[in-house]
C-alpha positions as CSV (number, residue, x, y, z in Angstrom):
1,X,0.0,0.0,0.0
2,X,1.7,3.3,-1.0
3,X,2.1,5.8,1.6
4,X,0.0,9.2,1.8
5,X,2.8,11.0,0.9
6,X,3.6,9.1,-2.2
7,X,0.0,9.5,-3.3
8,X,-1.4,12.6,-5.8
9,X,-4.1,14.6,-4.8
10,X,-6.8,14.9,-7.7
11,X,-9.4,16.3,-6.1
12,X,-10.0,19.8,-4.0
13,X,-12.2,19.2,-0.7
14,X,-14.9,21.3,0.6
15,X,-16.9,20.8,3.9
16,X,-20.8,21.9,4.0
17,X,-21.6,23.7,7.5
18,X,-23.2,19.9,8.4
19,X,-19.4,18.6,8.3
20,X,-18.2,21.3,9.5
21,X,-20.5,21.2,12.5
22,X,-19.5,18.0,13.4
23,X,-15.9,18.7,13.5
24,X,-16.3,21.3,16.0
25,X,-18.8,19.6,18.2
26,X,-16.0,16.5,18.5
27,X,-13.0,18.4,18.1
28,X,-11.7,17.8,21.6
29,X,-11.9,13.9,20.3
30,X,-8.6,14.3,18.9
31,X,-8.1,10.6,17.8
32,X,-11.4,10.6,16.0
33,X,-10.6,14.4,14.1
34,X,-6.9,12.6,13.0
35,X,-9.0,9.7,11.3
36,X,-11.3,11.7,9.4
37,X,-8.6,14.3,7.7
38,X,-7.0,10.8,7.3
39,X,-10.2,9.6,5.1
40,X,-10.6,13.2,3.8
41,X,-6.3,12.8,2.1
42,X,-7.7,9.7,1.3
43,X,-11.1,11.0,-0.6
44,X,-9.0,14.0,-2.3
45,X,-6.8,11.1,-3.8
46,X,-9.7,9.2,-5.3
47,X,-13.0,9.5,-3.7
48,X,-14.3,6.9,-5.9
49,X,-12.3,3.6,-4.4
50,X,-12.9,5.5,-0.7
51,X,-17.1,4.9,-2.1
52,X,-19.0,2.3,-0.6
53,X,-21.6,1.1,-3.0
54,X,-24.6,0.5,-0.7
55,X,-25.4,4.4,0.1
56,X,-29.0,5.0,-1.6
57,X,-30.6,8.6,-0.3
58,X,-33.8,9.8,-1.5
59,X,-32.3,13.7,-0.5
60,X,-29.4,12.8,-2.4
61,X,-28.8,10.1,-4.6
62,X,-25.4,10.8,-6.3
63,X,-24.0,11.1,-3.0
64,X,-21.2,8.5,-1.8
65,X,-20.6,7.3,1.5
66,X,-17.1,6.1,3.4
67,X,-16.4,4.9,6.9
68,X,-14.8,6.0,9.8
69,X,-15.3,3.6,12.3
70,X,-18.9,4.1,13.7
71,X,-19.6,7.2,11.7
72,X,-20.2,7.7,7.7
73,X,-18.8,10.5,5.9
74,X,-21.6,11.3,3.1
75,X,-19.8,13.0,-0.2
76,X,-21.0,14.4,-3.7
77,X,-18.0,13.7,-6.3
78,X,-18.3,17.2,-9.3
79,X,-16.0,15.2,-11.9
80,X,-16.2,18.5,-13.7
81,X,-14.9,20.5,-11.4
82,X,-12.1,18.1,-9.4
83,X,-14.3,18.5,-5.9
84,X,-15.5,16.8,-3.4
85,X,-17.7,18.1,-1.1
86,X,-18.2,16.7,2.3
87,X,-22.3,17.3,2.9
88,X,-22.5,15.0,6.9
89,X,-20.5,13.2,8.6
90,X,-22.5,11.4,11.7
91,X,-22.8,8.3,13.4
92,X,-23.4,5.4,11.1
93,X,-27.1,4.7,13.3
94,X,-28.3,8.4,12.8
95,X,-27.2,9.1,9.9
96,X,-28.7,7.3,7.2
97,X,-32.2,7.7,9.0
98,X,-31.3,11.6,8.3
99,X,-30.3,11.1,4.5
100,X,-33.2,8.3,3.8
């Protein structure tokens, strides 16, 4: 597996205030906050192997969905553009009741 460093970003990131939201409100969770910029390199390198398939929302049904743990990132890929932006992240039992 190639290290982070090794890998080339393709894609420009952008948090929606939902993400952003829920980076404050668990900042002082330090351990979790490291994982998630960890998945976010990760998305900005290719969002589409990060995607798990299964993710099916009525409020938005392009967006993709990666794991943390017990929490889902939900993401919309603009090929046209390079960007992804980061819409929710939340744990994995709320979250998909609030993007069904």
């Amino acid at each position: 597996m190639p290290s982070e460093n090794n890998s080339e970003v393709n894609y420009e990131l952008f948090e929606d205030k939902r993400a952003i939201k829920f980076m404050d409100k668990n900042s002082d969770d330090e351990k979790l906050i490291k994982r998630i910029h960890g998945k976010y390199y990760q998305l900005a390198v290719d969002p589409y192997k990060e995607a798990e398939s299964s993710f099916k929302s009525r409020k938005c049904p392009k967006c993709k969905k990666t794991r943390v743990g017990d929490y889902r990132i939900i993401y919309f890929i603009n090929e046209s553009t390079k960007e992804v932006e980061i819409i929710d992240i939340g744990p994995r039992r709320s979250i998909y009741k609030k993007w069904n």
